[in-house]
C-alpha positions as CSV (number, residue, x, y, z in Angstrom):
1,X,50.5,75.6,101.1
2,X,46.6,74.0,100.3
3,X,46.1,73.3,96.9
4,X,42.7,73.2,95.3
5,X,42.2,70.6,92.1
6,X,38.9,72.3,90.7
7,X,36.7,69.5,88.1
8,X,33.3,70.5,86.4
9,X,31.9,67.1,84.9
10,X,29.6,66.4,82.8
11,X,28.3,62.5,82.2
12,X,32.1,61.0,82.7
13,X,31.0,58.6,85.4
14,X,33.0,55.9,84.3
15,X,36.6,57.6,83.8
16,X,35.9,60.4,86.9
17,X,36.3,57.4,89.3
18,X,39.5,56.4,87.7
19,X,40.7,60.6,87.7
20,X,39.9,60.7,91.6
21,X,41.3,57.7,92.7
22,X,44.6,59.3,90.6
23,X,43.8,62.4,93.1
24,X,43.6,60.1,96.2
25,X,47.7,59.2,95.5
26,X,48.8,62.6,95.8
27,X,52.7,63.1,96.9
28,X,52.5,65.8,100.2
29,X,56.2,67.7,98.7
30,X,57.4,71.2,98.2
31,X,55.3,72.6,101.1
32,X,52.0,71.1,100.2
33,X,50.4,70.8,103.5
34,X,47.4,69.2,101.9
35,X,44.7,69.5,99.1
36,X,41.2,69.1,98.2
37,X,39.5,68.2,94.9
38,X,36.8,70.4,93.9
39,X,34.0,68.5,92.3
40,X,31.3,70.5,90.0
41,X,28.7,68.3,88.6
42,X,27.2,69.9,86.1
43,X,23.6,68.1,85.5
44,X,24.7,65.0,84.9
45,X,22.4,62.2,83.9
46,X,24.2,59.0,83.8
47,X,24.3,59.0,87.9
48,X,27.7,60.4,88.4
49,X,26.0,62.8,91.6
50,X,24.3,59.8,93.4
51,X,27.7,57.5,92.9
52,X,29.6,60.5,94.6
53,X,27.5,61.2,97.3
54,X,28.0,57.1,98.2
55,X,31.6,57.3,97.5
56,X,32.3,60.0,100.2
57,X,34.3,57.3,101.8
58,X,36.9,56.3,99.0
59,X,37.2,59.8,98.2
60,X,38.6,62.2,101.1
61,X,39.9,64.5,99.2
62,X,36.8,65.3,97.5
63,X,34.6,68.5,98.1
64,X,31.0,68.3,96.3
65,X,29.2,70.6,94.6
66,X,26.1,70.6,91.6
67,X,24.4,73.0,89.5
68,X,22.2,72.5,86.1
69,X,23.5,71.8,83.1
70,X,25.4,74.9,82.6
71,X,28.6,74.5,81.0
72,X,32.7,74.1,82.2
73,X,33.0,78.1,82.5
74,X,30.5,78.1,85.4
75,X,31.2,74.8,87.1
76,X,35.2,76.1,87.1
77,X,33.4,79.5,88.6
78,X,31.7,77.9,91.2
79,X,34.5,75.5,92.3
80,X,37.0,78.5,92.7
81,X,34.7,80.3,94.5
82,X,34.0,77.5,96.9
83,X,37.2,76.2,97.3
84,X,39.8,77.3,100.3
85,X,43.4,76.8,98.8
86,X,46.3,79.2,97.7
87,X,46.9,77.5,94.6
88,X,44.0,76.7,92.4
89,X,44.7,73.7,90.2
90,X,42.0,72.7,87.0
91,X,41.7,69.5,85.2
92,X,39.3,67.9,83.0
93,X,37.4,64.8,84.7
94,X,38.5,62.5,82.2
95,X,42.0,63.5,83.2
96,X,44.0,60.4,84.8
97,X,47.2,61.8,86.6
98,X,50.2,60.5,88.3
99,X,51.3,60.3,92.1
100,X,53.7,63.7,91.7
101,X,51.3,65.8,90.1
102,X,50.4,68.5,92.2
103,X,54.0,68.3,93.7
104,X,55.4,68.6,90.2
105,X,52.9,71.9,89.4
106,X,53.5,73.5,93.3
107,X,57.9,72.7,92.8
108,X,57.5,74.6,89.8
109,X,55.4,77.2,90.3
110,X,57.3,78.5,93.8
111,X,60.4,78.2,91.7
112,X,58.8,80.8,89.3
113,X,57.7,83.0,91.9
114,X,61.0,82.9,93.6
115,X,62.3,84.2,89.9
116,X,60.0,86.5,89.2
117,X,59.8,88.4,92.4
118,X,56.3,87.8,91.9
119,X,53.2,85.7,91.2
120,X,52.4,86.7,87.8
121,X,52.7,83.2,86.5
122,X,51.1,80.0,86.0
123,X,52.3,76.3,85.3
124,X,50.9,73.9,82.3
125,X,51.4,70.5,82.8
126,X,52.1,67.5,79.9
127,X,48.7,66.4,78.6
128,X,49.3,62.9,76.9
129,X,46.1,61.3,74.8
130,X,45.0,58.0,74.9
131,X,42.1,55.7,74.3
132,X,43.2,53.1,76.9
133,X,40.6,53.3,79.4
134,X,42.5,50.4,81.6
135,X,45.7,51.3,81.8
136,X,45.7,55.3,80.6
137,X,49.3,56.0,82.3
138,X,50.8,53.1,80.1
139,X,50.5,56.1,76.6
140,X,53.8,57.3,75.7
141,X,53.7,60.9,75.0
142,X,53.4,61.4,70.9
143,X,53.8,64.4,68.9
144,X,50.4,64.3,68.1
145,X,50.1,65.7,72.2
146,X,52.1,68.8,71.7
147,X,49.7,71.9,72.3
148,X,50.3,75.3,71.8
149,X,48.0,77.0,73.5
150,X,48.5,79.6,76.3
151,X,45.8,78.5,79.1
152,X,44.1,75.5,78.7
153,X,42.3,73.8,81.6
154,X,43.2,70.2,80.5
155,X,46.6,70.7,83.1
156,X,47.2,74.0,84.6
157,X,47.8,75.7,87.8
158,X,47.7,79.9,89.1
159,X,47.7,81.3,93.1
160,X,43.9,82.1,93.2
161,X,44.3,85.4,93.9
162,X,45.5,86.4,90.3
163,X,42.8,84.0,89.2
164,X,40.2,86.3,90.9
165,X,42.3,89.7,89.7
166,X,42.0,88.2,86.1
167,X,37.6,87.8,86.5
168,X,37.5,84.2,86.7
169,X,35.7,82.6,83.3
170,X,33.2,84.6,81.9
171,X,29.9,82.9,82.3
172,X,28.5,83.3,78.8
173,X,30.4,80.1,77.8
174,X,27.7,78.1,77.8
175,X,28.4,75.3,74.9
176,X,31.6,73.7,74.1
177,X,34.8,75.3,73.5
178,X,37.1,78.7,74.3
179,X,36.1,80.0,77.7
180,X,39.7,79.0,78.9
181,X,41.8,80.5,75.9
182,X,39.7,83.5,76.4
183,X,40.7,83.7,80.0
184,X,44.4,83.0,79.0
185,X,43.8,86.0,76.7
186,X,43.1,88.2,79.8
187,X,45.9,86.2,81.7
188,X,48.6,87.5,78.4
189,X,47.3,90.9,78.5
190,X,48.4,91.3,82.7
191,X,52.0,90.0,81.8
192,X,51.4,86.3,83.2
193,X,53.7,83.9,82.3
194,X,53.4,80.8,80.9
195,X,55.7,78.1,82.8
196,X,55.7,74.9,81.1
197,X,55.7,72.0,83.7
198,X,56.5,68.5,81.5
199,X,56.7,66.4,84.7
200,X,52.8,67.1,86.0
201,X,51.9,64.6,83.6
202,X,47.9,64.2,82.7
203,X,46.5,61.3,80.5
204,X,43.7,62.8,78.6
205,X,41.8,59.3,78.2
206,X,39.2,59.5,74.8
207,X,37.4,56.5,73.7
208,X,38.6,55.2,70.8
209,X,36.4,56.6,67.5
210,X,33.4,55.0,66.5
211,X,31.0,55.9,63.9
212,X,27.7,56.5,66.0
213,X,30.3,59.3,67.5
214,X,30.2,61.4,64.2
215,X,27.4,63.3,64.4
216,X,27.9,64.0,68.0
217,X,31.4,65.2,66.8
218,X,29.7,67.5,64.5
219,X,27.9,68.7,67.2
220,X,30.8,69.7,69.2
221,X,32.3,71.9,66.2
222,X,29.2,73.6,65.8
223,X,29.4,74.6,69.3
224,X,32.7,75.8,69.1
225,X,32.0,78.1,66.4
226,X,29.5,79.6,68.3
227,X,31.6,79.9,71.1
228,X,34.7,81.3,69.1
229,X,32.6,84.1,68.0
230,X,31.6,84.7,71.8
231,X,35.6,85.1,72.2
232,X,36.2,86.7,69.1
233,X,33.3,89.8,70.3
234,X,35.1,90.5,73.5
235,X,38.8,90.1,72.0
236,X,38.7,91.6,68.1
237,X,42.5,91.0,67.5
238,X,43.9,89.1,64.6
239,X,45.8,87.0,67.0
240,X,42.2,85.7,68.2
241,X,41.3,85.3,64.5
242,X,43.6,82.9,64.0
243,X,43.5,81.0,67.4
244,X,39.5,80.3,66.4
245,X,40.4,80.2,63.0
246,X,37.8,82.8,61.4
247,X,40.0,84.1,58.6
248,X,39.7,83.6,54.8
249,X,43.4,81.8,55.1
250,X,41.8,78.9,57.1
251,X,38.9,78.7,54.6
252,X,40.6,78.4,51.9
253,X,43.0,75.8,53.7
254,X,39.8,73.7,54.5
255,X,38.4,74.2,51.2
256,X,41.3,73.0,49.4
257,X,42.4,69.6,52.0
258,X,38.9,68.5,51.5
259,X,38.7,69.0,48.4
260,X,35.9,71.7,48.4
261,X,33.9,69.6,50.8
262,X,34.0,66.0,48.3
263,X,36.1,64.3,51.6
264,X,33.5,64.7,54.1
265,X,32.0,62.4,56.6
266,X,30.1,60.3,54.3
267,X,32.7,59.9,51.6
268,X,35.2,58.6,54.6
269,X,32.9,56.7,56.3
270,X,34.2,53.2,54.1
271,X,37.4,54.2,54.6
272,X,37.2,55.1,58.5
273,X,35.1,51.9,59.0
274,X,38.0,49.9,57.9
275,X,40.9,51.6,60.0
276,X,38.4,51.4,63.0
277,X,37.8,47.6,62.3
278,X,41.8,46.8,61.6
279,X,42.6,48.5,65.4
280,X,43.7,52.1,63.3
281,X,40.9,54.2,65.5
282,X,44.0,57.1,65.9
283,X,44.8,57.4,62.3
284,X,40.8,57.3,61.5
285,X,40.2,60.5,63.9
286,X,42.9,62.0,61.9
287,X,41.2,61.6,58.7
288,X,37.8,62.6,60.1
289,X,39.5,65.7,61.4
290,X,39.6,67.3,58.1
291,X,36.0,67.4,57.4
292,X,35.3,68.1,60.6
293,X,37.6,71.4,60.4
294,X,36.2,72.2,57.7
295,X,32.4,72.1,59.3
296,X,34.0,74.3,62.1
297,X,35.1,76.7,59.8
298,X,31.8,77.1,57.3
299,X,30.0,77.0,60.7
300,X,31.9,79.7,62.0
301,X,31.6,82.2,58.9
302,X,27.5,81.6,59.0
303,X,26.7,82.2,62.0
304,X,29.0,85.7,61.9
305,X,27.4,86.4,58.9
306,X,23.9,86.0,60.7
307,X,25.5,87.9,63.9
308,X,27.1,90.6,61.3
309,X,30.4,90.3,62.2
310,X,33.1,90.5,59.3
């Protein structure tokens, strides 16, 4: 069996070295006959496509590709289609893994197969957080690290083939946010299986919060919203609702933990300076979460109000 590891990056320069030299360690087990890692670049500007194209030497493995700025949903597009293995595996570039990754996601998935009778399945791998850029594999896995979500591209993999039967990501994710869950929607609607695969472990490294990252983070929710409506149009379901959280339950919820909008990013900013300078950065992202939901939410409700969706 080939396996394909399929990365769109955007601007990661610094931790993409440390996820491909992860890739470089691979364990050849369970029938893998080799691999390839699928690098999109998608417009970066911090020189992440000129330090790639030197580093063709310490990277084997590594198959390049570039587009414009374009967003995750076509770079994944473009690295499945120009990729050659069976098993189609996506990370995120800041995404640090260990040596029995791929081996861990091809034992399990064959195993399901075998089960099944069939390939209607896909693995997801353990996805543990951390802010140590030096040593990312040294994070124990927190609670905080539990998703629930049915196909995230942090850590999964699928046989190509019902990758291609399910359309691939739909190209109108263009900002941040949704164009895997709405995939995973299609995935659920087929039958396919979710196989959870705790030993393909994946540290998901994030610098540690500072605040000249707020309004960027603002940024990012904004997007989203934009984006969930974008999933919300082609999948109208209440399910949907909640996954992108555009109900009256959730802004209410928001309304009420902030206070009606009095804890915001201002009003925290004493208090988040202080966690950040006493080493607390986690519990300070936790805090800023709230207001940040809450933007996500209001966000959200405008711009279906200016779309006239209800």
């Amino acid at each position: 069996m080939f396996v394909s590891v399929v990365i769109p990056t955007y601007n990661r320069r610094q931790i993409l070295e440390k996820c491909l030299l992860a890739l470089e360690q691979q364990e050849l087990a369970y029938g893998i006959e080799g691999y390839e890692v699928v690098v999109v670049d998608d417009g970066s500007t911090d020189g992440t496509l000129e330090w790639l194209k030197g580093s063709s030497k310490l990277f084997p493995h590594v198959q390049l590709f570039e587009q414009e700025h374009s967003g995750a949903a076509v770079g994944r597009n473009k690295g499945v289609k120009n990729s050659k293995g069976e098993v189609i595996v996506f990370i995120d570039s800041d995404l640090v893994v260990t040596n029995s990754f791929l081996a861990s996601h091809v034992r399990a998935l064959k195993n399901s197969w075998l089960s099944r009778g069939d390939r209607l399945s896909f693995t997801y791998g353990a996805v543990v957080n951390t802010a140590n850029f030096h040593n990312p594999t040294n994070e124990k896995h927190k609670i905080q690290d539990i998703s629930w979500a049915y196909f995230a591209t942090g850590n999964v993999a699928i046989d190509k083939k019902l990758l291609e039967r399910a359309g691939l990501f739909d190209d109108n994710f263009r900002l941040y946010g949704w164009e895997d869950l709405e995939l995973g929607e299609r995935l659920r609607m087929m039958g396919v299986q979710l196989i959870k695969c705790p030993k393909a472990v994946g540290y998901h490294w994030h610098p540690a919060l500072r605040l000249e990252q707020i309004p960027d983070l603002i940024r990012v929710e904004r997007e989203r919203a934009k984006m969930g409506l974008v999933f919300f149009r082609k999948h109208p379901t209440l399910r949907v609702r909640f996954i992108i959280q555009f109900t009256w339950l959730h802004r209410t919820i928001w309304e009420i933990m902030t206070f009606g909008g009095l804890i915001n990013e201002r009003s925290l900013r004493p208090l988040l300076a202080w966690l950040i300078r006493a080493g607390h950065s986690g519990i300070a992202m936790e805090l800023l979460r709230l207001p940040l939901n809450r933007i996500a939410v209001e966000a959200l409700f405008k711009e279906a109000h200016l779309k006239g969706l209800r």
